[in-house]
TORKOL-255147 format. One line per 5 residues: for each residue y, x, z of C-alpha. Coordinates in nm, 3 decimals. Each point is the difference from the previous one (the first is absolute). Layout:
REM TORKOL-255147
Y/X/Z; ...
END
This chain:
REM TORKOL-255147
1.208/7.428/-7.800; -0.107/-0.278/-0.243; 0.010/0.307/-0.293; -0.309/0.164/-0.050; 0.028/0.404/0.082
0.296/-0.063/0.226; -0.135/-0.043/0.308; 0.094/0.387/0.060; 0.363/-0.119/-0.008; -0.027/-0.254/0.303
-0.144/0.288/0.209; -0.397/-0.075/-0.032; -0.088/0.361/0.043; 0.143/0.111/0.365; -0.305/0.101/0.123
0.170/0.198/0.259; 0.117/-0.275/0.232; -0.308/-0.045/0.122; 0.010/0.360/0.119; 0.369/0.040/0.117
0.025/-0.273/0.212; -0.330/0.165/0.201; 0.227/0.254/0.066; 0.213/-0.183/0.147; -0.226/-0.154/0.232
-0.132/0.355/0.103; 0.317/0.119/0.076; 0.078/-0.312/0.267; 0.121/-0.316/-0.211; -0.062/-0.320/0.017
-0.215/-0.219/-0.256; 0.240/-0.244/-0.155; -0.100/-0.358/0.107; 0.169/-0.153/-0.289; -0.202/0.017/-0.332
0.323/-0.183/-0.171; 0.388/-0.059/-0.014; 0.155/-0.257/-0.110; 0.376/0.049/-0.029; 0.204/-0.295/0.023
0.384/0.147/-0.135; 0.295/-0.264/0.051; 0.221/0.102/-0.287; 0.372/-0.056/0.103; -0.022/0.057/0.378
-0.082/-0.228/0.269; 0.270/-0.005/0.291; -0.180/0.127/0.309; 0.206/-0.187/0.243; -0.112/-0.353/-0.215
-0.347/0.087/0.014; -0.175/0.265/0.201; 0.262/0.140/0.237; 0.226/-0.288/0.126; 0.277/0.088/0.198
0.057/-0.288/0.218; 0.267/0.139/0.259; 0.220/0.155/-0.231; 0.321/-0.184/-0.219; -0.001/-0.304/-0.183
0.101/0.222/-0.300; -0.311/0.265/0.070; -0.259/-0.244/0.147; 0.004/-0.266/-0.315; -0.073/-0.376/0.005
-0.389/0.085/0.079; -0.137/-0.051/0.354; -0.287/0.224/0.092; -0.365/-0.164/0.131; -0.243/0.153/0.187
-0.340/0.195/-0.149; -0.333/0.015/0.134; 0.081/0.327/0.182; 0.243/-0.011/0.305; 0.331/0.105/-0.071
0.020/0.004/-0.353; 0.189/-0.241/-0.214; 0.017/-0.094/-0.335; 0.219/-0.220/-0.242; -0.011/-0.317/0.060
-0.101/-0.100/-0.333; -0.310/0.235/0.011; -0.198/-0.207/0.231; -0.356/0.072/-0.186; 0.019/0.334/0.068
0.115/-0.022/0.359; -0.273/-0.114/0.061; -0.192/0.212/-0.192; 0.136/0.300/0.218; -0.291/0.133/0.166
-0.088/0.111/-0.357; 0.351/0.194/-0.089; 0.226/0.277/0.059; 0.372/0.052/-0.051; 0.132/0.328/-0.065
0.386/-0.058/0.032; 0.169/0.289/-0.037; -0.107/0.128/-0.306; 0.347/0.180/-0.197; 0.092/0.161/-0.319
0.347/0.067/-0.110; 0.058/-0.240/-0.303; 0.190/-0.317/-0.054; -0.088/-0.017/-0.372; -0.299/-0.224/-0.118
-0.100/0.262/-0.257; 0.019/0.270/0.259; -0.198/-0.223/0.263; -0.268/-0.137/-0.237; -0.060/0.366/-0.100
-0.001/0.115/0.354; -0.233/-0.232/0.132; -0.272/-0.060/-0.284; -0.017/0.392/-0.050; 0.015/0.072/0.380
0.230/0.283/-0.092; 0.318/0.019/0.157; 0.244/0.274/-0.209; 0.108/-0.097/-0.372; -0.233/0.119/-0.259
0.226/0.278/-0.210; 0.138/-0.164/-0.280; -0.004/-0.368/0.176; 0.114/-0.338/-0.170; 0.074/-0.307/0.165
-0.007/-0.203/-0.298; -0.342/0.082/-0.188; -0.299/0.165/0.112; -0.027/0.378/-0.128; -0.295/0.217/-0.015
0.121/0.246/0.222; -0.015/-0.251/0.246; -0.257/0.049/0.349; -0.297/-0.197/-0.056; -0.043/-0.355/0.214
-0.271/-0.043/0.207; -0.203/-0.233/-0.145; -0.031/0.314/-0.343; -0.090/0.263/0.266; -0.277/-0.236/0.160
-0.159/-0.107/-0.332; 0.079/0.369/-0.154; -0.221/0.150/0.357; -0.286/-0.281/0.045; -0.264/-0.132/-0.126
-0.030/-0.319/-0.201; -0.252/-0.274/0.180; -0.204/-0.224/-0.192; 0.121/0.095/-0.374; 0.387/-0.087/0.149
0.291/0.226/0.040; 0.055/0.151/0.345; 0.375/-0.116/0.013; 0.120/-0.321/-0.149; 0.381/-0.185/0.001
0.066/-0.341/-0.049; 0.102/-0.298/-0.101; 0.247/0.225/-0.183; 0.199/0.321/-0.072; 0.365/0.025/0.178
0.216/-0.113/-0.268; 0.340/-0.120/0.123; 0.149/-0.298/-0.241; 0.273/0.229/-0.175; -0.278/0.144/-0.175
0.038/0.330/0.318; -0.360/0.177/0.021; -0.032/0.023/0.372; -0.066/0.410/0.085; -0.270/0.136/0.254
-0.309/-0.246/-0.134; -0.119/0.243/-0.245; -0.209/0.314/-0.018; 0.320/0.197/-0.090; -0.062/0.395/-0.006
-0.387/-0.087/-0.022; 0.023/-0.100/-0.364; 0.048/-0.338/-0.084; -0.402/-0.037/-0.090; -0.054/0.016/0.379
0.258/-0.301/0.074; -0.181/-0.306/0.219; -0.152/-0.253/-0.153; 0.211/-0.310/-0.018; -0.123/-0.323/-0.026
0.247/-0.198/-0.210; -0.024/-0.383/0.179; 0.333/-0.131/0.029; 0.278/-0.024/-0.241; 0.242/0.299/-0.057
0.343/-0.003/0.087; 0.031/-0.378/0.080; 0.323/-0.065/0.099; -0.052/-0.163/0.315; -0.202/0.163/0.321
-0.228/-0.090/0.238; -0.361/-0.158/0.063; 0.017/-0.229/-0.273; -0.083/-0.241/-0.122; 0.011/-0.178/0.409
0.287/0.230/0.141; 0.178/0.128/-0.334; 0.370/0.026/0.045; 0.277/0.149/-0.125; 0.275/0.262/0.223
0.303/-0.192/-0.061; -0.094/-0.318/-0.224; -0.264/-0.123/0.237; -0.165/-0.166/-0.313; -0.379/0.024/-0.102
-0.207/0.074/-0.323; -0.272/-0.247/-0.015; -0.152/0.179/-0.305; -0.091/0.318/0.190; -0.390/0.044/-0.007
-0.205/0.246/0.165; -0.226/0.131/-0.287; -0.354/0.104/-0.039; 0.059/0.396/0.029; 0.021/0.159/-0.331
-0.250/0.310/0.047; 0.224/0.316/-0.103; -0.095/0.368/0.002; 0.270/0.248/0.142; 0.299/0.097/-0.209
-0.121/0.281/-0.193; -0.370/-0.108/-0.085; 0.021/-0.337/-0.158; 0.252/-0.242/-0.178; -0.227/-0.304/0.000
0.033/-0.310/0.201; -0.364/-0.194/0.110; 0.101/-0.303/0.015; -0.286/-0.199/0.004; -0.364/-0.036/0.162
-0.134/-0.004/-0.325; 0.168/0.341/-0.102; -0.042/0.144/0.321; -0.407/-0.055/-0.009; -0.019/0.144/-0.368
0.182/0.283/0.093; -0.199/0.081/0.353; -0.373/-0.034/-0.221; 0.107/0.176/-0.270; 0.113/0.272/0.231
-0.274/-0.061/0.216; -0.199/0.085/-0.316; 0.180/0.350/-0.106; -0.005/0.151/0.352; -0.380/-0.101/0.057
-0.078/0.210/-0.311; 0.254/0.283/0.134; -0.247/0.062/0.351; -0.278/0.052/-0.303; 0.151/0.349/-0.082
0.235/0.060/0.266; 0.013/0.109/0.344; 0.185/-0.289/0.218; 0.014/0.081/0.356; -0.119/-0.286/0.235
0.384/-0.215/0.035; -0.010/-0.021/-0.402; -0.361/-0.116/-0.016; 0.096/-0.249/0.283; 0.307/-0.112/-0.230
-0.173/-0.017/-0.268; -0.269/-0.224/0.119; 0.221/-0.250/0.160; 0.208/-0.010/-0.289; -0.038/-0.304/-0.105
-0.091/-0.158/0.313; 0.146/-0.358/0.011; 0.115/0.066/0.382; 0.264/0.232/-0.189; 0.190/-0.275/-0.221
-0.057/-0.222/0.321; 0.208/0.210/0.247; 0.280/-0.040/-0.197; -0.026/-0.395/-0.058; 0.154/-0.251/0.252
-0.060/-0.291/-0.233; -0.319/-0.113/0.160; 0.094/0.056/0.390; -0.071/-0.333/0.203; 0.250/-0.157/0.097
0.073/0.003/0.348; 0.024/0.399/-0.048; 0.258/-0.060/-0.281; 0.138/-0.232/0.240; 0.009/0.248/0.312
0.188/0.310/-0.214; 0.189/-0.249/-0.164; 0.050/-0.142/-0.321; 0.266/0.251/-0.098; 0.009/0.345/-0.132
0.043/0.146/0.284; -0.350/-0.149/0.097; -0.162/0.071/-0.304; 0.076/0.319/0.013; -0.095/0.102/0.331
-0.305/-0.189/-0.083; -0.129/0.185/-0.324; 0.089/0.292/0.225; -0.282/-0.085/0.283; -0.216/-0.062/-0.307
0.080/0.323/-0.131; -0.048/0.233/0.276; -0.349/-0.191/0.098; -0.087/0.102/-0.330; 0.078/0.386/0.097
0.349/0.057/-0.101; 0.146/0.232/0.221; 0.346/-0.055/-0.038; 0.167/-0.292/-0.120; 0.441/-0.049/-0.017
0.081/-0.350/0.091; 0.358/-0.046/-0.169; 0.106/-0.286/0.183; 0.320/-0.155/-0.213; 0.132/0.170/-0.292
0.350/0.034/-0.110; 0.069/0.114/0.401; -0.052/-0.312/0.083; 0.057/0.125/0.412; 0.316/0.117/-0.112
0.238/-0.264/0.254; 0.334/0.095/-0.086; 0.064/-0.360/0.022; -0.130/-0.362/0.137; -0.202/0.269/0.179
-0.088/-0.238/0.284; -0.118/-0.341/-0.240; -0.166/0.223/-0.264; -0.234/0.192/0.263; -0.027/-0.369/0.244
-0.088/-0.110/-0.348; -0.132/0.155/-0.244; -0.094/0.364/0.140; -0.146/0.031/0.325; -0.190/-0.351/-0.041
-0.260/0.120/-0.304; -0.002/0.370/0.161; -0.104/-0.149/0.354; -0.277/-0.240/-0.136; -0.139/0.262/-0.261
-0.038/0.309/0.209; -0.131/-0.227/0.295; -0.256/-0.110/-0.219; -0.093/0.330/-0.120; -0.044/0.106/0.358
-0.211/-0.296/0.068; -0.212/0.019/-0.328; -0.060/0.374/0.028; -0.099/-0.035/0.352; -0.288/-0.269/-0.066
-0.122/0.225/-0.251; -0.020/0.286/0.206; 0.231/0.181/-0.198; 0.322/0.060/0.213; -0.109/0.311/0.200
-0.043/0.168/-0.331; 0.280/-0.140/-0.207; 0.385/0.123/0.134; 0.267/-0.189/-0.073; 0.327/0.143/-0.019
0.316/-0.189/-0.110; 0.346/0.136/-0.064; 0.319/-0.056/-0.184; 0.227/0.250/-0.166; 0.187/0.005/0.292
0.112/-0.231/0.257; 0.366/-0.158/0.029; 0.339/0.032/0.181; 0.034/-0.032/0.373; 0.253/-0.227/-0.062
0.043/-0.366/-0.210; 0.300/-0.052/-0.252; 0.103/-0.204/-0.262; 0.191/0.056/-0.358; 0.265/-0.252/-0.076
-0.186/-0.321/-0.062; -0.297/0.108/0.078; -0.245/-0.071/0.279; -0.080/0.274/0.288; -0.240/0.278/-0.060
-0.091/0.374/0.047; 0.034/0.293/-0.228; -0.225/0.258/-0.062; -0.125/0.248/0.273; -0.200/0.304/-0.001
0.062/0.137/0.342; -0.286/-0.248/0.153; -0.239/-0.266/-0.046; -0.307/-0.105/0.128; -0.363/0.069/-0.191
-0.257/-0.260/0.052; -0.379/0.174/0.078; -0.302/-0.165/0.069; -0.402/-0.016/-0.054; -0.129/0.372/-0.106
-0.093/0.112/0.411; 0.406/-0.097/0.070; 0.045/-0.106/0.383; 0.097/-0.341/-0.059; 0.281/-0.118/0.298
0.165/0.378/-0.045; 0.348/0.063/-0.096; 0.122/0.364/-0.084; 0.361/0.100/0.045; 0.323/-0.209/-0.002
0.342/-0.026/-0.104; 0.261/-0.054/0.152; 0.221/-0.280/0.165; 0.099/-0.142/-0.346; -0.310/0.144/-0.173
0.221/0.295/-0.203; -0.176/0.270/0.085; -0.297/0.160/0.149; 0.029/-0.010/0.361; -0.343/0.148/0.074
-0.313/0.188/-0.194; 0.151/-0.046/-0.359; -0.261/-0.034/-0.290; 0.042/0.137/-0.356; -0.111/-0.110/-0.347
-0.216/0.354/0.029; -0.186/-0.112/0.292; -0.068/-0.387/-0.175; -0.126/0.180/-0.251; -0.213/0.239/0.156
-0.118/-0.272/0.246; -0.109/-0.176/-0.363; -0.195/0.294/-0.138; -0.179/0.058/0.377; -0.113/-0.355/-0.027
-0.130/0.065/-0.337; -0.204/0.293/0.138; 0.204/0.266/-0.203; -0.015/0.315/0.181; 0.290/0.200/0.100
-0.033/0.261/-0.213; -0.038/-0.238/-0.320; 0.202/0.088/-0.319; 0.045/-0.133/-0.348; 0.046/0.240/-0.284
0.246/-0.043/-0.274; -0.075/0.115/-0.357; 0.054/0.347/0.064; -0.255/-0.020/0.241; 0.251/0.060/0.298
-0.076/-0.150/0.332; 0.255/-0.230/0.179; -0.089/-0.135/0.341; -0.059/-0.350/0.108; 0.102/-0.019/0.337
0.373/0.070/0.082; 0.003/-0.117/0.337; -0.223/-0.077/0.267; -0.186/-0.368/0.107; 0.186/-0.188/0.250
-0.081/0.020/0.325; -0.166/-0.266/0.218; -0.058/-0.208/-0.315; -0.368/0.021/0.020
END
């Protein structure tokens, strides 16, 4: 976006939005209340029964160590080490019985940033491929338009990079081309070999010990994969580039014909607002203070900034290198480490987005890979846990027209399986793209110009 004479690339010229999502009102829709998503993904899996879906009556070696509290809305309980959001209930959903059929991270990060439940022919767990279906986040900035001279869809603090060097599959734009992959936000430090919301709640799985030299960075602005090699990793460069490309496109509208969205992006171009959205380094701070002084807070904070500034989609990767991934010391590492940073940062976001006005039009969705096994073990030597789990887990919805108190479906007794109205990644996603205001009938086209639908499944029902 920051190249002059690509603008065409990030989807600038889909003038026909407008047009088909008329249609859809005229044949009995609804208007999307949301205007944005932001997508908060949980890389590793967070175990439903310690967090969302307690299972108080059942085992000692299904229920946990956790005790479940009471929420704002009668009946529904919560983790007990979630108490910011129980409280915080009459602005949430719970979906708990969403299910796909992989215990695989590869398989279940791919599944549930792409919304697509088969394998992609030719699949890889270990490296992304281009044959691969294209995540959400590259189908929303791919289909929208860009707001304010930024990118409709944005990830951060980081790409999924696991600390053996593994490229985590499902984040990219896959079969779309790798030109139309998201646009990451590099912010935090690749494969670190620790995990968590450091530097405050930084931990390792099985040393327990911290990295005090872990530093959340000022983003380095990157174009996708594809367009540009160059880091900006500076104000100073950043500015020079945005005038002198400023410059270049304000002489292109002298002998070309830019529709209306590419004058409007080319006029706010260099608007400081831009490099501001993306700048937490001058937040006051009692708001640093309420998301916390962590990544996880700084990241959920540049995302509020972000979609205030018109982003419509932004990927919250909350821990890198799986970091929910509680094989073992399950129960200290989420008491914590985990659930502590999560709680405070996506309360905060709530709260933030609320005072602004915002949180009727922003959705917020968060997920894991998948969720974790029914029941707690432990290796030789090694503290109690829970393996991975794709048959259920619970998916986290709120702001965006959601009807906060609600909870859709269940599992059952020992939180296994779906016990009633089970969910799939297809309907997430398609609940996603409805918020965005993408109409049913949307498509992307490949570069033989062939059409592939958006939607694979339909919205879930009684969300909104």
């Amino acid at each position: 976006m920051l190249q002059a004479g690509s603008v065409g690339l990030l989807g600038l010229g889909l003038n026909h939005l407008t047009a088909l999502r008329a249609a859809e009102l005229s044949k009995g829709g609804k208007q999307a209340k949301a205007k944005s998503v932001i997508y908060i993904f949980l890389s590793g899996g967070l175990a439903q029964q310690d967090s969302f879906d307690p299972k108080p009556t059942a085992a000692d070696n299904v229920r946990g160590e956790f005790k479940p509290i009471a929420t704002q809305t009668p009946g529904v309980q919560v983790c007990e080490h979630l108490p910011l959001l129980a409280a915080r209930s009459q602005h949430w959903a719970l979906v708990r019985s969403l299910t796909h059929p992989y215990n695989e991270h590869s398989d279940g990060h791919h599944v549930m940033l792409t919304g697509r439940s088969p394998k992609p022919p030719g699949f890889d767990p270990g490296k992304p491929k281009p044959t691969d279906w294209p995540a959400i986040a590259a189908v929303a900035g791919d289909r929208l338009l860009p707001a304010n001279n930024l990118p409709p869809a944005v990830v951060l603090p980081e790409r999924l990079i696991h600390r053996t060097g593994r490229v985590i599959t499902g984040q990219f734009a896959g079969i779309m081309g790798n030109e139309r992959d998201p646009w990451f936000i590099e912010a935090a430090p690749f494969n670190a070999k620790t995990y968590g919301a450091y530097p405050q709640y930084e931990f390792h799985h099985e040393t327990g010990l911290q990295d005090t030299k872990l530093a959340f960075q000022a983003p380095n602005l990157s174009l996708p994969q594809g367009l540009s090699q160059q880091q900006f990793t500076s104000r100073l460069a950043l500015k020079q580039l945005l005038d002198g490309q400023r410059r270049e496109l304000e002489n292109s509208t002298r002998v070309e014909d830019f529709d209306r969205d590419r004058q409007n992006a080319i006029s706010l171009l260099a608007d400081p607002r831009t490099q501001a959205a993306f700048d937490i380094s001058h937040a006051d701070n009692k708001t640093l203070d309420r998301y916390g002084r962590h990544s996880f807070g700084w990241s959920l904070l540049m995302a509020r900034q972000l979609v205030e500034a018109g982003v419509a989609l932004v990927q919250v990767n909350l821990g890198n290198n799986e970091s929910w991934d509680t094989h073992q010391s399950a129960f200290p590492n989420l008491k914590n480490f985990l659930l502590p940073p999560m709680d405070q940062s996506v309360s905060a976001l709530l709260d933030d987005l609320a005072q602004r006005g915002l949180l009727d039009e922003t959705l917020i969705v968060m997920a894991g890979e998948f969720g974790r096994t029914p029941r707690v073990f432990a290796g030789p030597g090694k503290l109690p846990g829970r393996d991975h789990w794709g048959a259920v887990q619970t998916v986290f919805f709120a702001g965006g027209g959601v009807k906060g108190g609600t909870v859709i479906g269940s599992s059952d007794r020992i939180g296994g399986y779906p016990a009633t109205d089970p969910q799939t990644p297809e309907n997430m996603a398609a609940s996603i793209y409805k918020a965005l205001g993408l109409p049913s009938t949307a498509v992307w086209h490949d570069e033989s110009n062939r059409p592939h639908h958006i939607y694979h499944g339909e919205t879930i029902a009684g969300l909104t």
